[in-house]
C-alpha positions in Angstrom: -23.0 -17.8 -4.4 -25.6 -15.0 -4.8 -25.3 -13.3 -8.3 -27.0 -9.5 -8.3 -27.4 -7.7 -11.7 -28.3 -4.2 -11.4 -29.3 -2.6 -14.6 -29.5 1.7 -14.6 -29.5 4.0 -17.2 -26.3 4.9 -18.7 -25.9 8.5 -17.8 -22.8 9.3 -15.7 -22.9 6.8 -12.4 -19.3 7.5 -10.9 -17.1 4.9 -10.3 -17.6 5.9 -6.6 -20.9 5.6 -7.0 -20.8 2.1 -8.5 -18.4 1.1 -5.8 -20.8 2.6 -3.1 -23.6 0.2 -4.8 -21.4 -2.9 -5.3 -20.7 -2.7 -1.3 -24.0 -1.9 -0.5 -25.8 -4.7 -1.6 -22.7 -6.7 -0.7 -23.2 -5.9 2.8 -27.0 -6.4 2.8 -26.2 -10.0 1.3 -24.4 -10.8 4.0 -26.6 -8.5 7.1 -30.0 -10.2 5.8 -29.2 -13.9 4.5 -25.7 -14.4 6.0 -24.1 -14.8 2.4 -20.0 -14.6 2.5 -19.3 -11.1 0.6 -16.2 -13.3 -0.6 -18.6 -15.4 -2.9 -21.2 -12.5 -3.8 -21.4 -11.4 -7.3 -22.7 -7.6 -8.1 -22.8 -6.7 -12.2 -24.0 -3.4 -13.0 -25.1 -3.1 -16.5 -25.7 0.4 -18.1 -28.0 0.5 -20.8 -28.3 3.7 -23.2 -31.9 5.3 -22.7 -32.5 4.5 -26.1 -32.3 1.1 -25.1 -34.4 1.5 -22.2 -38.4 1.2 -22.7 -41.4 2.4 -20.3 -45.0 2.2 -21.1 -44.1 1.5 -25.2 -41.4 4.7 -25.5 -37.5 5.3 -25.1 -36.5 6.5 -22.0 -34.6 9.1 -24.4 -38.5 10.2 -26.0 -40.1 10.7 -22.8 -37.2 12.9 -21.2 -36.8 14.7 -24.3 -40.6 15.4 -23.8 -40.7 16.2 -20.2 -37.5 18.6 -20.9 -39.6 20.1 -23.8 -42.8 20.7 -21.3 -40.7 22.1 -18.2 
């Protein structure tokens, strides 16, 4: 039963979108290893940027910065 946890950013996947993932990696479960898409598991956590770190800052910091610069 393979489990996949997808984490992204919390800023306005679609439902369709989400569904679009869940099937994708669904199907490339089942193309690549041969699992059953009737036992495959797909979570998709969002995480506020706040939440979200890279290289010791906020995702939230670093785009307010870059939005600052541009």
């Amino acid at each position: 039963m393979p489990y996949v946890n997808i984490k992204i950013t919390r800023e306005g996947a679609s439902a369709e979108q989400k569904a679009t993932l869940i099937a994708g990696v669904t199907a490339l479960l089942r193309d690549t290893l041969g699992k059953n898409p009737a036992t495959t598991v797909v979570v998709i956590d969002e995480v506020d940027t706040d939440n979200w770190g890279i290289g010791g800052e906020a995702v939230t910091t670093l785009r307010a910065r870059a939005a600052a610069q541009a």
